[in-house]
Every structure is written in structure tokens, then in C-alpha cells.
VEXGU-475039 format. One record per residue (C-alpha): residue number from 1; residue in three letters; chain; x, y, z. Coordinates in steps of 0.02 Angstrom, whole numbers. Example, Ala and Ser with C-alpha at 12.3 -4.5 7.8 and 13.67 -1.06 7.14 Angstrom:
! residues 2
[zanu 1, ALA, A, [615, -225, 390]],
[zanu 2, SER, A, [684, -53, 357]],
This chain:
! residues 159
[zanu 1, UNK, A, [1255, -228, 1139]],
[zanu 2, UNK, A, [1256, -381, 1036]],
[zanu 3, UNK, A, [1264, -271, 870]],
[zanu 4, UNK, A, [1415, -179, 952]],
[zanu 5, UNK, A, [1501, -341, 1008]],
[zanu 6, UNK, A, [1489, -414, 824]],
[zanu 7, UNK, A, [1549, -249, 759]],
[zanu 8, UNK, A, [1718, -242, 856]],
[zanu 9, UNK, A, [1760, -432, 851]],
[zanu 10, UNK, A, [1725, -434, 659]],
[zanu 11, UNK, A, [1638, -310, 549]],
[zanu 12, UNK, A, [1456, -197, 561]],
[zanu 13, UNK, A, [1409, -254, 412]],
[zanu 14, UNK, A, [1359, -427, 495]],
[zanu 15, UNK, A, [1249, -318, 612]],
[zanu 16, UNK, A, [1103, -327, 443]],
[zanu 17, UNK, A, [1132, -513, 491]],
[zanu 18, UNK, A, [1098, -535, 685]],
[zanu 19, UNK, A, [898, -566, 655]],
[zanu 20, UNK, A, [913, -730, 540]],
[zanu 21, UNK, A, [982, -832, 683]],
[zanu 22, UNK, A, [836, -770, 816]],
[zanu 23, UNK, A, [708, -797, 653]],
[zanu 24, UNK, A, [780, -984, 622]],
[zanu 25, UNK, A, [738, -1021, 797]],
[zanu 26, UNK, A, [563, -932, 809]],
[zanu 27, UNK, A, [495, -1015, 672]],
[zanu 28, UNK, A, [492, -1180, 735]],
[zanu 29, UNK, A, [425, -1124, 893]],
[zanu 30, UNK, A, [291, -1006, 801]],
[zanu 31, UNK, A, [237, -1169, 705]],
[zanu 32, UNK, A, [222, -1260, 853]],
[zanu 33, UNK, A, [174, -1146, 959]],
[zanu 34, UNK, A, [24, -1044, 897]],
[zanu 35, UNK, A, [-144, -1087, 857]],
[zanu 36, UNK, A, [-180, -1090, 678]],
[zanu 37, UNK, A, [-305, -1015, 591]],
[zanu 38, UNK, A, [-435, -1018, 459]],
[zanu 39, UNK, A, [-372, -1037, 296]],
[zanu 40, UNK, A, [-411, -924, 161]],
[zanu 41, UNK, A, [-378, -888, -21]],
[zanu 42, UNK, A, [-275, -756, -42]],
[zanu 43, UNK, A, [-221, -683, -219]],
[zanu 44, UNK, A, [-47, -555, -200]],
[zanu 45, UNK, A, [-62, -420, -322]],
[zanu 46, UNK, A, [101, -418, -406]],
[zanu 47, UNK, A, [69, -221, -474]],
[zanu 48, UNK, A, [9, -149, -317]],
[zanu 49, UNK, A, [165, -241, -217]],
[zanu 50, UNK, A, [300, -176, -350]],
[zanu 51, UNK, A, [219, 5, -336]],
[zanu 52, UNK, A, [243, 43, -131]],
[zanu 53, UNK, A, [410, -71, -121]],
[zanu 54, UNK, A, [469, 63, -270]],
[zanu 55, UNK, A, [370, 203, -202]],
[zanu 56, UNK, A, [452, 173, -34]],
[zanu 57, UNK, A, [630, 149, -98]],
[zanu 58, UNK, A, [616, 310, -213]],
[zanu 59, UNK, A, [560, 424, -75]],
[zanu 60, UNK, A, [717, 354, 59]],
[zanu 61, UNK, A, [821, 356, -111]],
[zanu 62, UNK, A, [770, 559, -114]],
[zanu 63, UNK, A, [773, 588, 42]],
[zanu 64, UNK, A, [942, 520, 86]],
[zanu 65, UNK, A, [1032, 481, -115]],
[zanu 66, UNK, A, [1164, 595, -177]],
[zanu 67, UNK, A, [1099, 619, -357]],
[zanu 68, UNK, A, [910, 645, -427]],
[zanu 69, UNK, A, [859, 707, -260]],
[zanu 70, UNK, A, [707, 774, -313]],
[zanu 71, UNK, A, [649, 677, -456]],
[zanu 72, UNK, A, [664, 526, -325]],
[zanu 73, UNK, A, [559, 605, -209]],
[zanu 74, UNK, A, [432, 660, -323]],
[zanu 75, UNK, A, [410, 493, -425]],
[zanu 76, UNK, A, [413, 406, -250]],
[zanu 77, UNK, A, [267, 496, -180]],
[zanu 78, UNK, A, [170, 457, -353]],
[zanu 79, UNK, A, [196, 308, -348]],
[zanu 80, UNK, A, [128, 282, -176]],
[zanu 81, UNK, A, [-16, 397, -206]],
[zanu 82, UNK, A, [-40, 287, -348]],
[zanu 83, UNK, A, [-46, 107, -236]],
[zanu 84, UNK, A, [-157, 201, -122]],
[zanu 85, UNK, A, [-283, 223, -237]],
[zanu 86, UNK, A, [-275, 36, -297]],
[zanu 87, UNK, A, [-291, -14, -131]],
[zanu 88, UNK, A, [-459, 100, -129]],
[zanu 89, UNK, A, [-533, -32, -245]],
[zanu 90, UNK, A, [-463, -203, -235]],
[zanu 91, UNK, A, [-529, -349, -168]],
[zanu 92, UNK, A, [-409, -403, -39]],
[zanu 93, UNK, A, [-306, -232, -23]],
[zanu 94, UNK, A, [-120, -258, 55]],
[zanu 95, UNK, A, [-146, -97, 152]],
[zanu 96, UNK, A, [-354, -87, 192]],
[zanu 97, UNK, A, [-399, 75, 207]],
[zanu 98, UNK, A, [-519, 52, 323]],
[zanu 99, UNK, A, [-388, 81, 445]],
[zanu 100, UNK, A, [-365, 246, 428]],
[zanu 101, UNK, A, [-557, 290, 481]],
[zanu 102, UNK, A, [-552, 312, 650]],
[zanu 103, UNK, A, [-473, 491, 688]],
[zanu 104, UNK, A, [-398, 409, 824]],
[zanu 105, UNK, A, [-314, 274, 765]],
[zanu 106, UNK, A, [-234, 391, 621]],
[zanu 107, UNK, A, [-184, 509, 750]],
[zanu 108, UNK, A, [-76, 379, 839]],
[zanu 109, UNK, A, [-5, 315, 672]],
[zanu 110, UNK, A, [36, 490, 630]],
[zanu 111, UNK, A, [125, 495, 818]],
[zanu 112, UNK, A, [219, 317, 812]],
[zanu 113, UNK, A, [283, 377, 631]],
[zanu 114, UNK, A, [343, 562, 708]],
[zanu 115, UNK, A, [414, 458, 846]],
[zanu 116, UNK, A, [518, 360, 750]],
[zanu 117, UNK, A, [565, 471, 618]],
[zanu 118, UNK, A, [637, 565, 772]],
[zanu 119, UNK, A, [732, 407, 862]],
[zanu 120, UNK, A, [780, 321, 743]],
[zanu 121, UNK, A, [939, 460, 672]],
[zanu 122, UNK, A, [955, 503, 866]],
[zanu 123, UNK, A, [1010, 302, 897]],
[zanu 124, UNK, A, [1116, 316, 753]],
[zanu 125, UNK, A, [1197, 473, 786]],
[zanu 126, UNK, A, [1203, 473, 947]],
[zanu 127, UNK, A, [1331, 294, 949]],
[zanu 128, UNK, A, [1400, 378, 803]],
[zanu 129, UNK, A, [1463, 526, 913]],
[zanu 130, UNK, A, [1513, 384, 1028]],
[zanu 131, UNK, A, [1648, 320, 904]],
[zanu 132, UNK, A, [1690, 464, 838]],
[zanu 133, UNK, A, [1704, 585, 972]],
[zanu 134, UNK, A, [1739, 499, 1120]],
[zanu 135, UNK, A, [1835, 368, 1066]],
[zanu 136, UNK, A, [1730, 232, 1109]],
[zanu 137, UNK, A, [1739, 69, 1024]],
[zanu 138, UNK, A, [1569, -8, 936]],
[zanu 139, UNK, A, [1560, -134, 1098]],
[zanu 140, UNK, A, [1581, 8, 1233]],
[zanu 141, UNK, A, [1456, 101, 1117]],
[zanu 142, UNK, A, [1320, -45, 1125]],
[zanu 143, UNK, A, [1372, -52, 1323]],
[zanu 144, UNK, A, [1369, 145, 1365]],
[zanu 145, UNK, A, [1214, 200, 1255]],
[zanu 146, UNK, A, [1077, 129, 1323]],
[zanu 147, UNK, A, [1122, 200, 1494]],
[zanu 148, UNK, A, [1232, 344, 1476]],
[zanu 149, UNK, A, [1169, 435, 1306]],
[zanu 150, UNK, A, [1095, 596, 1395]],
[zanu 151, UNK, A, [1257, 633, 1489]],
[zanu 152, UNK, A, [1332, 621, 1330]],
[zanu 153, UNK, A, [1221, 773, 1292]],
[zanu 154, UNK, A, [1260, 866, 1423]],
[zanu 155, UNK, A, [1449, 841, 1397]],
[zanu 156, UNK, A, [1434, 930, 1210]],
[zanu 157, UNK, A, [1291, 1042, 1254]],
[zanu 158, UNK, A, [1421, 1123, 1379]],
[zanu 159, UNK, A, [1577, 1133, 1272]],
């Protein structure tokens, strides 16, 4: 509601914007607030870091990008298959792999990923369809969705 508020009174572009005021005021009360820990070295791997951030931002870029579609997707997923395997062998791997053992846990990574793959472009749509098709403004959107988005379905499933 807050992102649809911001939206009408000024732009949606400032929605990208709403967490930096809730981060400036957790981080004080994260530093003062939880325990610390034990300190340890810890050396970032500047190679393995620039190959999932482009890996990741070459396979969205395919997936959703207008032009080199499929050379996007395709050098994305290298790449990524790429920073997997350096994770196989480093020392202090962003991404252990140990994680991915357990059948189980895999399984429900594999679920929360479907999941959200699925939700996230409903959300988006779905208030989309609000604005568009109803007429609602972005702060009756934000008001209406949470509470009102399946008789919205029924309302266009029947016409």
C-alpha cells in the first residue's frame, strides 16, 4: 500500500527507493541489537563474484531483453555453470555447495524458486490489470490487491 501511495502522490519510480529509509533505521538497531560473532578472515573472490552477478543479469537480460535473446541466455547460463564449478573448489565458496546435498533441502529450493517464479509476474500483473482495466489508481491498487485480487479473477474469467 505504501508503494501504491508513493506512486500516485509522486512517481513509481521512487517505489526502487522505499527500502533505504527502513534499512537506515535497522542498522543501528541490528548493531545494537544482535549478538556479535566470531570474527573471521574472509577473502571475496573478485572473479567468481563478477561471473554469477553477469551470469544472473545475462539470463533475466534473455529472458526478458528485446535484442540478443538467445545469445543472452546462453552466455548467462555459462557463465553460471562456470561460477558453479569455481565454487566446487575454492576455499571459502560464496555459494557452498554443500547445500545442495540433502535431497530435501534441494527439493524445497527447487519449490520456493517455482513459487516465486510463479508470484512474482502474478503481483505484477495482477495490479497491472488493476490500473489498466479497472481504472484503479496505483493507491486503490496497493489498497484493493491484497484483499480483493481473486474476485478480480472471477470478474475477467466470466467476461
Amino acid at each position: 500500500m505504501l508503494g501504491g501511495l508513493f506512486a500516485n502522490l509522486l512517481t513509481w519510480r521512487i517505489g526502487f527507493y522505499i527500502t533505504v529509509p527502513i534499512a537506515l533505521v535497522m542498522l543501528p538497531i541490528a548493531v545494537t541489537k544482535l549478538p556479535q560473532t566470531s570474527r573471521r578472515a574472509f577473502k571475496l573472490e573478485l572473479i567468481p563474484s563478477l561471473l554469477s552477478v553477469a551470469g544472473s543479469f545475462l539470463v533475466v537480460y534473455g529472458l526478458v531483453g528485446n535484442r540478443y535473446k538467445v545469445v543472452s541466455l546462453v552466455v548467462g547460463i555459462l557463465l553460471i555453470l562456470v561460477f558453479v564449478n569455481t565454487q566446487r573448489t575454492a576455499a571459502q565458496p560464496l555459494v557452498p555447495l554443500r547445500l545442495f546435498v540433502s535431497a530435501q533441502r534441494s527439493g524445497a529450493y527447487l519449490a520456493r524458486f517455482c513459487f516465486m517464479m510463479a508470484m512474482l509476474p502474478f503481483w505484477f500483473l495482477t495490479s497491472q490489470a488493476m490500473q489498466q482495466f479497472l481504472g484503479f489508481s496505483p493507491l486503490m491498487a496497493g489498497i484493493v490487491f491484497p484483499t480483493n485480487h481473486l474476485k478480480l479473477h472471477r470478474r475477467h474469467a466470466g467476461s
